[in-house]
C-alpha positions in Angstrom: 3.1 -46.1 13.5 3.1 -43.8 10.3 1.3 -41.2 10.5 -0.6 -40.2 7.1 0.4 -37.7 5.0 -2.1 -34.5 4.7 -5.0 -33.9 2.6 -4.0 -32.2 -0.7 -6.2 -29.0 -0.8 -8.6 -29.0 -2.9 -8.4 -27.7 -5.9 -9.2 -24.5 -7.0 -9.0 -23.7 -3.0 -5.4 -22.5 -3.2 -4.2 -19.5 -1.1 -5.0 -16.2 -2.5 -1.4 -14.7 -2.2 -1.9 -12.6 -5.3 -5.3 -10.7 -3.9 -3.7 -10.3 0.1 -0.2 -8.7 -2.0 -2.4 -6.3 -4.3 -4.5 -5.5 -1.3 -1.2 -4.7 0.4 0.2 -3.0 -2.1 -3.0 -0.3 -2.3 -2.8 0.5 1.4 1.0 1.0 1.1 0.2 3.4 -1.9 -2.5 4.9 -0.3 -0.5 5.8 2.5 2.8 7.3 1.3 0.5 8.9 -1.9 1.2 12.3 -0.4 4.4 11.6 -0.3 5.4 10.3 -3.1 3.5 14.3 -4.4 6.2 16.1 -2.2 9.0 14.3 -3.6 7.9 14.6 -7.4 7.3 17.8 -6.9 10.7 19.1 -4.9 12.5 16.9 -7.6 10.3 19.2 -10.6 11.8 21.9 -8.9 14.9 21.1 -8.3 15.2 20.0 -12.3 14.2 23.2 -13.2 16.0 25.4 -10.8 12.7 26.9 -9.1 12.5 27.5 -5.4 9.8 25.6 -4.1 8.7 26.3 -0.3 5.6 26.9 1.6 5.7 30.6 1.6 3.7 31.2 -1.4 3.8 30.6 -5.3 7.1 31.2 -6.8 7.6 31.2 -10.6 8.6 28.0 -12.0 8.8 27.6 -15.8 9.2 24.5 -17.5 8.7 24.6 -21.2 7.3 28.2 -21.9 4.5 27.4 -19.2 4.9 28.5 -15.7 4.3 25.8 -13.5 4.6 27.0 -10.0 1.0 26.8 -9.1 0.6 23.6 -9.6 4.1 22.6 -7.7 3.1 24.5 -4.8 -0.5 22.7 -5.0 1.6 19.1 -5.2 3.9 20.4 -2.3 0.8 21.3 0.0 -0.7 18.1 -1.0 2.0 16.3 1.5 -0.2 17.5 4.5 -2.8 15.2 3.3 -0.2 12.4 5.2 -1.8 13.5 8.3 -4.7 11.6 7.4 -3.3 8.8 5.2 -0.5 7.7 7.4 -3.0 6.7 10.3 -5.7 5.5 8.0 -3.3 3.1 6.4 -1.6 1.7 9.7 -5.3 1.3 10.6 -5.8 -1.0 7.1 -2.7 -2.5 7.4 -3.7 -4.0 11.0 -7.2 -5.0 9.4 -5.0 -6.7 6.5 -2.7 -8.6 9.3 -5.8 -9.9 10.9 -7.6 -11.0 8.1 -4.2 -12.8 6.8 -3.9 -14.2 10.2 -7.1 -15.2 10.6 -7.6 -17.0 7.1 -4.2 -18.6 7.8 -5.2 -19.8 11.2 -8.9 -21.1 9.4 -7.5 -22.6 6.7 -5.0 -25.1 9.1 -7.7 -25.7 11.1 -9.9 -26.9 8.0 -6.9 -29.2 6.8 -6.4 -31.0 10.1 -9.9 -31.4 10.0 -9.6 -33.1 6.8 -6.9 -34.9 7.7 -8.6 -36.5 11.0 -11.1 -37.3 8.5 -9.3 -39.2 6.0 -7.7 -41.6 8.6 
């Protein structure tokens, strides 16, 4: 006995890959946001030969304008992680589920069709 080849899906009803990667891609950014402020900052610094640490503002000039303020503010901002870090594992497992789940309802809706078409 063959046994029938599956229903082509319909179209237009194609997997949204490109909306479940962008969503992806804004949790991951949310997450490591304060972060990637830490890093841009320490690497400002660095450039620039400014000492950048958590003890206070230290003078940093780039181009005729001190800048050390505003490093120290995009240094501090790295504590922020303490409530982005959680919040995205917390979207990314509400992601997961919702892929899974759509993955799981869309087989289920072609075998239907297929049972239907023989």
């Amino acid at each position: 006995m063959d046994t029938p080849a599956p229903a082509p899906p319909h179209p237009g009803k194609r997997f949204p890959v490109v909306w479940y990667a962008l969503a992806l891609a804004v949790i991951i950014l949310f997450a490591i946001a304060p972060l990637l402020s830490v890093l841009i900052a320490s690497a400002i610094a660095e450039a620039n030969g400014c000492v950048l640490h958590e003890g206070g503002v230290n003078p940093c000039v780039i181009g005729a304008v001190d800048r050390g303020e505003t490093l120290l503010t995009m240094f501090f901002l790295g504590w922020l992680m303490l409530m982005t870090l959680p919040a995205g594992a917390v979207a990314f497992l509400i992601w997961i589920v919702a892929l899974i789940a759509h993955l799981v309802l869309r087989s289920r809706t072609r075998q239907t069709r297929t049972e239907l078409c023989t």
